[in-house]
C-alpha positions in Angstrom: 70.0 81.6 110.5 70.3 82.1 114.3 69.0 85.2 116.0 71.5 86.8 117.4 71.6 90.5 116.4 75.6 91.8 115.7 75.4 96.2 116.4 78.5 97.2 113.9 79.9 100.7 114.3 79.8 103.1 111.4 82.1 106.0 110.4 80.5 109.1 108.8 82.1 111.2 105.8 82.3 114.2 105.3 81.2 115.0 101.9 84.2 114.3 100.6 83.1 110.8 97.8 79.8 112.5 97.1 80.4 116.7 97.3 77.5 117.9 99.7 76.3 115.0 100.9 77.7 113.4 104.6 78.0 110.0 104.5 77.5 107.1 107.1 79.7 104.1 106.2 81.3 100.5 107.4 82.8 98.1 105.6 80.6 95.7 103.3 83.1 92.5 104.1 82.2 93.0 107.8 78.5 92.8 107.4 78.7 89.4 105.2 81.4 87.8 107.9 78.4 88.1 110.9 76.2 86.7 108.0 78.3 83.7 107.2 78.7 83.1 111.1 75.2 83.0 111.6 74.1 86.6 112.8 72.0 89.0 111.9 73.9 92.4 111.3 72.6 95.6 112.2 74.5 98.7 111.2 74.4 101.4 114.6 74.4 104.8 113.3 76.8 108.1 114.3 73.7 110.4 116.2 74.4 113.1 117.8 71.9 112.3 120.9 73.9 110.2 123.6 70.6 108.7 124.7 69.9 107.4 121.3 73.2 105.5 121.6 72.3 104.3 125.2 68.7 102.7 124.1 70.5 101.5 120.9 72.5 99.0 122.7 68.7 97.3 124.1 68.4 95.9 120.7 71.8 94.1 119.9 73.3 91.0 121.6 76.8 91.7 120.7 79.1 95.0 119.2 81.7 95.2 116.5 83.6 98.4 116.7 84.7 98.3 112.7 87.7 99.7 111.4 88.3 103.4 109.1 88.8 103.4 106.1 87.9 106.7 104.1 90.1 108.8 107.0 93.4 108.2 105.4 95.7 109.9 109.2 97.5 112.2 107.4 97.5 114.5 110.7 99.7 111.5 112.3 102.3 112.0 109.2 101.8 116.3 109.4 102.8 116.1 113.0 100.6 119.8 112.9 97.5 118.7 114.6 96.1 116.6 117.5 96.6 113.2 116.3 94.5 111.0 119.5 91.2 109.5 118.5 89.2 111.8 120.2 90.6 114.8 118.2 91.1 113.3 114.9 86.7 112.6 114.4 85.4 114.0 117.6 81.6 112.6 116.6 82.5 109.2 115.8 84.9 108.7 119.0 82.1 109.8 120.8 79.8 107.3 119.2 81.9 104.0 119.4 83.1 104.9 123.6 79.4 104.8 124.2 78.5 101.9 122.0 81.6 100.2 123.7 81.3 101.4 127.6 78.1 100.7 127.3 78.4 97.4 125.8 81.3 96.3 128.6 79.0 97.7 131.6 76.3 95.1 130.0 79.0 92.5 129.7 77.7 92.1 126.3 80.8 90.4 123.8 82.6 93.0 122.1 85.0 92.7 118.8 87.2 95.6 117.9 88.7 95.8 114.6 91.5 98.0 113.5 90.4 101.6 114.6 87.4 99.8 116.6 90.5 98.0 118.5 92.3 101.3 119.0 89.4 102.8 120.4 88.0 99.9 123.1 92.0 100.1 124.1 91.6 104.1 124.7 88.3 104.4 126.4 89.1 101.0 128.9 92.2 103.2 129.9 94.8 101.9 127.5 97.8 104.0 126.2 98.7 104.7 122.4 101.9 105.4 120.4 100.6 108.0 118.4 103.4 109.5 115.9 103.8 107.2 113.1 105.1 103.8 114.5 107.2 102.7 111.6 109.7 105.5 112.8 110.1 103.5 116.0 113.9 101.7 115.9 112.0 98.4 116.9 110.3 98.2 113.6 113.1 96.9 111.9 111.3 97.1 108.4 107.7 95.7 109.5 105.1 98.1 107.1 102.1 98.2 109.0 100.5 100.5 106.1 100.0 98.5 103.1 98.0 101.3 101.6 96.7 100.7 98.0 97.6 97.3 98.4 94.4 94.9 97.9 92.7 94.4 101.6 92.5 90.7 101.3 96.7 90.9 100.7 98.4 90.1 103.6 102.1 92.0 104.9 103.3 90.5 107.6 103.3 87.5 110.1 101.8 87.7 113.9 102.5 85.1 116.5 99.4 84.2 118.6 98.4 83.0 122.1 95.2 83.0 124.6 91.8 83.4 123.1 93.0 84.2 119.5 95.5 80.7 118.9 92.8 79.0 120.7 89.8 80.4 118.0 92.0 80.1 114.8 93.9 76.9 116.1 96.9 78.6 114.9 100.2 79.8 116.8 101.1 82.1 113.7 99.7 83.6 110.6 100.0 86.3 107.7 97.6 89.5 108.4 97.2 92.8 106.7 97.9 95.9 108.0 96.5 99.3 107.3 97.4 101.6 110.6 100.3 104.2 111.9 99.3 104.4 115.2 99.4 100.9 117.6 98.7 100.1 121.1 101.4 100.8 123.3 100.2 99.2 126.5 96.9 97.6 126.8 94.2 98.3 129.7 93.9 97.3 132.4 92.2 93.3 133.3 93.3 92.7 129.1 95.8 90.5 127.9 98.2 91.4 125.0 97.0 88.0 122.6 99.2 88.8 119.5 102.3 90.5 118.6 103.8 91.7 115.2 107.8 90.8 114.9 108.5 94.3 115.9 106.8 94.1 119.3 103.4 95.7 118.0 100.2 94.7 119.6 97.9 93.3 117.3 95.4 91.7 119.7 94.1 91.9 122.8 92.0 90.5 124.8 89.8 91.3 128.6 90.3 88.6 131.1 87.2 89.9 132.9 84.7 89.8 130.3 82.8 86.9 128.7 84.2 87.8 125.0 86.0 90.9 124.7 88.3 90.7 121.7 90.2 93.6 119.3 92.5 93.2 116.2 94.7 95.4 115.0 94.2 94.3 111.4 91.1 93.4 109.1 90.0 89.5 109.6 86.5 90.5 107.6 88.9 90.4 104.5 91.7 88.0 105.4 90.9 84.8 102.9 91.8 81.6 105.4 88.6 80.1 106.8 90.0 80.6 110.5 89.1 83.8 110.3 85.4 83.5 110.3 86.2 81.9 114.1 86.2 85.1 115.2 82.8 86.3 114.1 81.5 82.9 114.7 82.5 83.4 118.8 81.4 86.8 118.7 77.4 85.7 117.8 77.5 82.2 120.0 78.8 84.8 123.0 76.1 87.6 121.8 73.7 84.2 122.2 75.1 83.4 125.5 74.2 86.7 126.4 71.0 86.7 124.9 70.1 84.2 126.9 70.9 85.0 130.2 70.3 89.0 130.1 73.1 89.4 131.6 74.2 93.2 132.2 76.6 93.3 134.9 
């Protein structure tokens, strides 16, 4: 077991599993991938102090921004409320965009997942399609919701390129999907590393950064063994980092 210490972003619930008691939450499957890689996860939690969140990042070498999953978007299908990131769980946006500024001002490596990818695109300056993208004419029949589907199922195929073919050593493959809202153009100094056949981006990737990566969909459940690339650069970079102290 190596020593490099993976922060992952938590969501926090509302009282809605348990009635009465708030809840602070990440996916299980995420924690065991940065153990198989050969990191030791630490789970960052949603405070309310900004400062708390600043000194957190002192004691990680490298951030996952994990995905949602007890949020179900139903405001994006209502079209009656504000549907950006920001809006839709003001205390947990405000959480990950510090975790993640701060981690990129550090130049510590970064992996956004799902949400976590959504919300590295919107705080580096990225733009989002917002209403419900399988009502875009591209889609052409693409479900990017598989819902009550099992995680580990996958729903559709994504063609690769840049850092991502070059980790999995694949051009193509079958991923999940659980989203409504997509990146519509990616930030600025990032590089769009995977597309679903209808055009959506599913990866992307900073060219200015030692490891900066997000995915649209959920590797920590996807069953191939390529997968676990991912999480395996994420704690050699969060070593490389380590190492040098690097925090420009």
């Amino acid at each position: 077991m190596g020593s490099t210490r993976v922060g992952i972003t938590t969501g926090w619930e509302q009282g809605n599993v348990v009635p009465g008691w708030f809840l602070i939450y990440t996916v299980k499957a995420c924690v065991e991938a940065v153990e198989k890689a050969g990191g030791i996860p630490l789970l960052l939690p949603v405070v309310n102090d900004p400062e708390i969140r600043r000194e957190t990042l002192n004691n990680i070498d490298a951030l996952i921004a994990a995905g949602e999953v007890l949020s179900v978007k139903r405001n994006v299908l209502k079209g009656n409320q504000a549907k950006d990131l920001e809006s839709q769980n003001p205390l947990r946006f405000a959480n990950e965009r510090d975790y993640l500024l701060g981690a990129l001002e550090r130049n510590m490596p970064v992996l956004g997942i799902c949400r976590g990818h959504q919300v590295l695109n919107v705080v580096c300056g990225g733009t989002m399609y917002l209403d419900d993208i399988h009502l875009r004419p591209e889609n052409s029949g693409i479900v990017h919701q598989q819902g009550s589907r099992p995680p580990a199922e996958t729903i559709h195929k994504v063609e690769m390129d840049g850092i991502l073919a070059r980790l999995t050593g694949k051009g193509e493959a079958m991923v999940n999907s659980f989203h409504r809202q997509a990146v519509m153009e990616p930030p600025p100094g990032f590089a769009v590393v995977a597309r679903a056949p209808d055009g959506i981006v599913e990866a992307m990737a900073s060219l200015e950064h030692d490891f900066v990566l997000g995915v649209q969909f959920h590797p920590e459940v996807l069953q191939e063994s390529f997968w676990l690339e991912l999480f395996r650069e994420l704690v050699n970079a969060g070593a490389r980092y380590s190492q040098t102290g690097n925090t420009d």
